[in-house]
Structures are given as C-alpha cells and as structure tokens.
Backbone as a chain_set.jsonl record, in Angstrom:
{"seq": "XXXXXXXXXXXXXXXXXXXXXXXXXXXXXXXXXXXXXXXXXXXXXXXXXXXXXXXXXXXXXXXXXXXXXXXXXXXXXXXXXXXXXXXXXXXXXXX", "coords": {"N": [[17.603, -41.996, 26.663], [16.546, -39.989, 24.932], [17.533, -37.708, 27.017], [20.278, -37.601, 26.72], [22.133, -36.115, 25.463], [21.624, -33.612, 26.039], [23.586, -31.828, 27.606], [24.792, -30.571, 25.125], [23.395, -29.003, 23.367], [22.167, -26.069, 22.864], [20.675, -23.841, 24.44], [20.171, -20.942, 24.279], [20.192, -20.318, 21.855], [18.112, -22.37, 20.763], [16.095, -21.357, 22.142], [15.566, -19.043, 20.114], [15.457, -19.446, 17.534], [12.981, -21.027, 17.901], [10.838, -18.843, 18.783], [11.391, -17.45, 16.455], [10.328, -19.157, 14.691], [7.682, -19.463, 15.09], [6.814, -17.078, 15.019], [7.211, -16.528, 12.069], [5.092, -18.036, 10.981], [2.868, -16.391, 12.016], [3.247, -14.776, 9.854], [2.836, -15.94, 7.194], [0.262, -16.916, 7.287], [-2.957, -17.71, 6.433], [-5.195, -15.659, 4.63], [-9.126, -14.925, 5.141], [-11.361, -14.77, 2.587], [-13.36, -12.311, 1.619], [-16.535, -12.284, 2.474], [-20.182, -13.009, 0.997], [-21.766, -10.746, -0.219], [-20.334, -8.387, 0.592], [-19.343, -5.369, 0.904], [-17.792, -3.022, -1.839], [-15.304, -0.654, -2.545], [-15.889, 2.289, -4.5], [-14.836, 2.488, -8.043], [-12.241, 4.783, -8.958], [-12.931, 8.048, -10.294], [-11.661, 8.686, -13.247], [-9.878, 12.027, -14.057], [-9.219, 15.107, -15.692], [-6.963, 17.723, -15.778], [-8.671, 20.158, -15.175], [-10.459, 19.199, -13.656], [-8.624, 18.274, -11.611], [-8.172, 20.531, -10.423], [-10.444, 21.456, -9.366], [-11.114, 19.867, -7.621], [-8.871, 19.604, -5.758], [-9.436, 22.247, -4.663], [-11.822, 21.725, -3.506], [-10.894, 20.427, -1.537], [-9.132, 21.282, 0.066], [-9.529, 24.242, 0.661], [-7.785, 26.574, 1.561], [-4.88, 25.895, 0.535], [-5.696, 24.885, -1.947], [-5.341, 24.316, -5.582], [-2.285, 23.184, -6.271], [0.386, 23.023, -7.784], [4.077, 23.084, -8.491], [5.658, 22.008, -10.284], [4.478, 21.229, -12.847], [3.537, 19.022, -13.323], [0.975, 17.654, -13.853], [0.436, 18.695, -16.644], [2.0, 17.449, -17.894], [2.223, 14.558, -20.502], [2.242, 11.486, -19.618], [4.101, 8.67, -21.144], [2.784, 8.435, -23.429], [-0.492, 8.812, -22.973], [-2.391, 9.911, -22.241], [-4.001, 13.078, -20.756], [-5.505, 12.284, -18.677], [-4.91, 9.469, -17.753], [-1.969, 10.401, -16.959], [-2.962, 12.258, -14.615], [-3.961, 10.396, -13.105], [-1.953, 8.573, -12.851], [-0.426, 10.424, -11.22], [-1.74, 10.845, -9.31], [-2.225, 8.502, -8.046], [0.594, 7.317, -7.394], [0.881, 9.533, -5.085], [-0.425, 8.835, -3.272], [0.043, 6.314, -2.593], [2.712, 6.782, -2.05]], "CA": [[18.252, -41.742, 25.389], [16.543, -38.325, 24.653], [18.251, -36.328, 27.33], [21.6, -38.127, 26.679], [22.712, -35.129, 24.527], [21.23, -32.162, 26.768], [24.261, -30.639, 27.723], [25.376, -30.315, 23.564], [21.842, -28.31, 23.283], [22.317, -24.46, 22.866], [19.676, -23.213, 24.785], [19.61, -19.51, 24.177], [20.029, -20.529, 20.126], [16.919, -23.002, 20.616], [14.612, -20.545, 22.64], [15.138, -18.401, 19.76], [14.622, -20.523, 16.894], [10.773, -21.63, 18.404], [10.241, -17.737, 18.734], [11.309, -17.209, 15.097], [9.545, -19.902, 13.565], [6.647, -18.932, 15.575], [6.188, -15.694, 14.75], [6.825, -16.742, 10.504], [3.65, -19.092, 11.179], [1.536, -15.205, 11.771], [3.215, -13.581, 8.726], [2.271, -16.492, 6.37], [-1.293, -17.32, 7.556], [-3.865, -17.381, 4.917], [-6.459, -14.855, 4.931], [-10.055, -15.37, 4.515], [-11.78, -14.35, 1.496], [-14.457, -11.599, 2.176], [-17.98, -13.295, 2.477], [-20.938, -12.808, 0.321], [-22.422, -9.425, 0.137], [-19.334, -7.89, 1.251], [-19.535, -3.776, 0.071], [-16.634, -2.851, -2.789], [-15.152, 0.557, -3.041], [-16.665, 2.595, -6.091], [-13.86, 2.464, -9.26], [-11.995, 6.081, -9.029], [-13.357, 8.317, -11.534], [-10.608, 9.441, -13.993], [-10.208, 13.33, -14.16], [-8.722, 15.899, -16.323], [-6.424, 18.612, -14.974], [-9.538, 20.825, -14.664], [-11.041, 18.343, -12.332], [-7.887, 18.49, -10.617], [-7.86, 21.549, -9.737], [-11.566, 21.556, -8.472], [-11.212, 18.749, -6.503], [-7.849, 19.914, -4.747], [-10.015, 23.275, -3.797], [-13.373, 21.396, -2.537], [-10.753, 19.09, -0.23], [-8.375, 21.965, 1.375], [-9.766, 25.901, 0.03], [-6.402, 27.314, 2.164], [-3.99, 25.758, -0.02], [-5.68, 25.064, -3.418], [-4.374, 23.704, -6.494], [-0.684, 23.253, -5.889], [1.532, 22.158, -8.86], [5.183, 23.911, -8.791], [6.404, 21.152, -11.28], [3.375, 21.47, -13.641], [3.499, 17.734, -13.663], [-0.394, 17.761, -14.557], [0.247, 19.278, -17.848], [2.91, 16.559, -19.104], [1.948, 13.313, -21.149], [3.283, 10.382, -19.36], [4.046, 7.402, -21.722], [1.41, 8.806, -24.426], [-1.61, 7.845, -22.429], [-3.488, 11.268, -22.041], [-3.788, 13.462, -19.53], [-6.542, 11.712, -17.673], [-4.214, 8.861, -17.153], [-1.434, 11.077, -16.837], [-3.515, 12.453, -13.453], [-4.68, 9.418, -12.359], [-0.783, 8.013, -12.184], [0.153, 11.087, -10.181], [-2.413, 10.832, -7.649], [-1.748, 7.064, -7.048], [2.072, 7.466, -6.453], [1.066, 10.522, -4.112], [-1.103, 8.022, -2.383], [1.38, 4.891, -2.202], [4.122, 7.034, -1.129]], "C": [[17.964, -40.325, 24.891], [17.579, -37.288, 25.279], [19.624, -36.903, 27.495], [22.567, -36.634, 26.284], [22.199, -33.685, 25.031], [22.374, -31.174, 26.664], [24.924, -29.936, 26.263], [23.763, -28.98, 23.093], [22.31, -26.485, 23.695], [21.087, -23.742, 22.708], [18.784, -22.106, 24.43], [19.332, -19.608, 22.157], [18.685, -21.302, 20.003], [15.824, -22.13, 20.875], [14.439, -19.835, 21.115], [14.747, -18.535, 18.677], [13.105, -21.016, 16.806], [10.469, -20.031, 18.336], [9.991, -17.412, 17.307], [10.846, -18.118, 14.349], [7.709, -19.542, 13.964], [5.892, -17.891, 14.801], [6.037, -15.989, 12.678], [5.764, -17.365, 10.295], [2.244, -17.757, 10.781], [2.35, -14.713, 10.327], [2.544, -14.523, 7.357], [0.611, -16.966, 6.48], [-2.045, -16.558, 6.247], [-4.63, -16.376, 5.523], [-7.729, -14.77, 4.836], [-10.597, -14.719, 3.566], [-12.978, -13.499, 2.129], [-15.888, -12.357, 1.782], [-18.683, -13.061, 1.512], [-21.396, -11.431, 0.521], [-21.502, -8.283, 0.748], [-19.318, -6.334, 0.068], [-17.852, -3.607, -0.34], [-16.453, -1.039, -2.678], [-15.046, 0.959, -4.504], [-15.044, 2.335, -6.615], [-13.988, 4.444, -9.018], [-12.217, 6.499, -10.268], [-11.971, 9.124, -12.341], [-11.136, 11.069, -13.813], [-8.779, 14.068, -14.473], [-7.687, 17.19, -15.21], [-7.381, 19.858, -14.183], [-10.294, 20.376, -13.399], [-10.44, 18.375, -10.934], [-7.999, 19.53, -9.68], [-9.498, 21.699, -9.068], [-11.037, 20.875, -7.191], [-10.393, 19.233, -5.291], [-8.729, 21.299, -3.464], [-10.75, 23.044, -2.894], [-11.924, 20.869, -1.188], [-9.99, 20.3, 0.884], [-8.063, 23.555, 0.509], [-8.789, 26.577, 0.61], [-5.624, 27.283, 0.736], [-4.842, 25.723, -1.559], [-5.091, 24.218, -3.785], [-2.929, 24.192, -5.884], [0.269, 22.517, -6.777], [2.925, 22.377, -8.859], [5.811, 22.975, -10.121], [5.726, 21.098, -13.145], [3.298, 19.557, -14.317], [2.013, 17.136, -14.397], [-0.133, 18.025, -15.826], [1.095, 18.237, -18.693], [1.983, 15.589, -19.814], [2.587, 12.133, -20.47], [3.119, 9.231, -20.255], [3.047, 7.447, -22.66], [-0.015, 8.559, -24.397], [-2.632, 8.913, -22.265], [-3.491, 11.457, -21.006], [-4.876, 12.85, -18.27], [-5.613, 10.505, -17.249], [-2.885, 9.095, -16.525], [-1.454, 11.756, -14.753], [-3.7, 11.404, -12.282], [-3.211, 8.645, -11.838], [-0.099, 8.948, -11.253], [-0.359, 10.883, -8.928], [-2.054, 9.369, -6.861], [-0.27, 7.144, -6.62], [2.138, 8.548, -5.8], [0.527, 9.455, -3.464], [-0.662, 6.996, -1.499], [2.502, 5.612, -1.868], [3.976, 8.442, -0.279]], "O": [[18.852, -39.568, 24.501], [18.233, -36.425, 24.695], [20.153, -36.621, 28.571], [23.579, -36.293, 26.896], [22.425, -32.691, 24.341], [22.383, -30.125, 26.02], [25.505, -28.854, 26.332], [23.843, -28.207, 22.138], [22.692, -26.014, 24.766], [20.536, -23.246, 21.726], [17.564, -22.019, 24.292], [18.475, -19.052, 21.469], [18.002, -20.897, 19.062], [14.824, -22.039, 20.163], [13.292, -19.918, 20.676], [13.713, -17.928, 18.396], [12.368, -21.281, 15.856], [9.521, -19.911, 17.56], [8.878, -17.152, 16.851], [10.946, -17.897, 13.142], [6.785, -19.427, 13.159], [4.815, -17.869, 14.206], [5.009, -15.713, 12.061], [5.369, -17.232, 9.137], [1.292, -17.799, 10.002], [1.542, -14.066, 9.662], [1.823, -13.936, 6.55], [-0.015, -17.341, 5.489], [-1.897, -15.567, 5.532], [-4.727, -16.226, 6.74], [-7.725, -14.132, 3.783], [-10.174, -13.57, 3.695], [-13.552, -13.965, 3.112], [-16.062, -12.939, 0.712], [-17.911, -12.75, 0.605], [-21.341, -11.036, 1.685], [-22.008, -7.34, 1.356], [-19.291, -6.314, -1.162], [-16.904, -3.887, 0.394], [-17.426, -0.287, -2.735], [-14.458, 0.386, -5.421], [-14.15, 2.043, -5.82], [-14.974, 5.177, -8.937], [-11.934, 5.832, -11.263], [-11.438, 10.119, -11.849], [-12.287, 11.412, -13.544], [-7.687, 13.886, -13.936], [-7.883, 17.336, -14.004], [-7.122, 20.387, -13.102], [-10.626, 21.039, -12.417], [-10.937, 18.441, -9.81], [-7.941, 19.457, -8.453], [-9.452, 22.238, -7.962], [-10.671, 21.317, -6.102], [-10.841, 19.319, -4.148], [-8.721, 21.379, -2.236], [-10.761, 23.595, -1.793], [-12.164, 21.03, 0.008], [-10.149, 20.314, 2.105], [-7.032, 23.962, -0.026], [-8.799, 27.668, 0.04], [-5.627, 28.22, -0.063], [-4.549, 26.637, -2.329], [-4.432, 23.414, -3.127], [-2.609, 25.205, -5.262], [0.847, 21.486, -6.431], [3.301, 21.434, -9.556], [6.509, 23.597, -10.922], [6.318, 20.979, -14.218], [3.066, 19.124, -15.446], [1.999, 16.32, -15.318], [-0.791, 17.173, -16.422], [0.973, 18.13, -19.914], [0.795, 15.882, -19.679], [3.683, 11.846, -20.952], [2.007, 8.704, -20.223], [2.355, 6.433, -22.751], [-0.697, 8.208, -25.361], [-3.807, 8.56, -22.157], [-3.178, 10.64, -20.141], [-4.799, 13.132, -17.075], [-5.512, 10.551, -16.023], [-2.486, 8.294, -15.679], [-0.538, 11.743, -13.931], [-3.624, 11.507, -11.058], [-3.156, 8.166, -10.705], [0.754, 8.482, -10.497], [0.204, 10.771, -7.839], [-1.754, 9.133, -5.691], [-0.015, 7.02, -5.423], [3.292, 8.953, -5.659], [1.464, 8.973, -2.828], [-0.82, 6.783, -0.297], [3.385, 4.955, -1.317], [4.889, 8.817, 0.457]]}, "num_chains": 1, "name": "protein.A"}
C-alpha cells in the first residue's frame, strides 16, 4: 500500500524539499546561553568631538581626523554632542 502511489511522487521536488527543510532546522537552532564567568566587553566610553579627533589620530596618524561633512559638529535629535558622536561611530560600524 505505501509504494502503490510511487510513480505520482515527484522526485526531484521531494529531494529538494528534505534539503530545504533541513537546512531551516540549522538557521533556527537555539543557541546556548554563555556559561558562568563568561568575560563581557567594557561599555564604550562616550566622547566629545575633541576625543574624536584624538582617538582617530592614535588609531591611523597618516590620515587623521577626517570629517568633510562636519557631521561631528551637528546636534542630532537634541541629545548632545557626545551622543551625537557616539551615533556616528555606531552606523560607521554597522554599515
């Protein structure tokens, strides 16, 4: 009675079906939680445009500070320039 219905069975559509459910099995897998004692990266320290411009020098003394936009100097969303900094560097980071 199982293989009554074989030849109705669309082989190349089944193989690929088991591959693609397969593989959604690794993208959903849980992850484990990091153990006890597990080391945290420090909290980034906010910093002023002055900071900026150190910092940029210590990391690459060729190039330097590098603004052409003077995006450092705006206000974003009335938050001060320390947060101001701190949202530029993360969307340089994430993109």
């Amino acid at each position: 009675f199982l293989y009554a219905h074989l030849d109705t069975i669309n082989l190349p559509m089944l193989s690929a079906s088991v591959a693609l459910s397969a593989g959604s099995a690794a993208i959903t897998a849980p992850v484990a939680a990091p153990g006890r004692g597990a080391v945290r990266a420090a909290a980034p320290a906010l910093m002023d445009k002055s900071g900026l411009e150190g910092f940029a020098k210590e990391l690459n003394p060729v190039v330097g500070y590098w603004d052409p936009l003077n995006l450092a100097e705006l206000n974003f969303w009335g938050a001060g320039d320390d947060a101001t900094v701190g949202f530029l560097r993360h969307a340089e980071i994430k993109h």
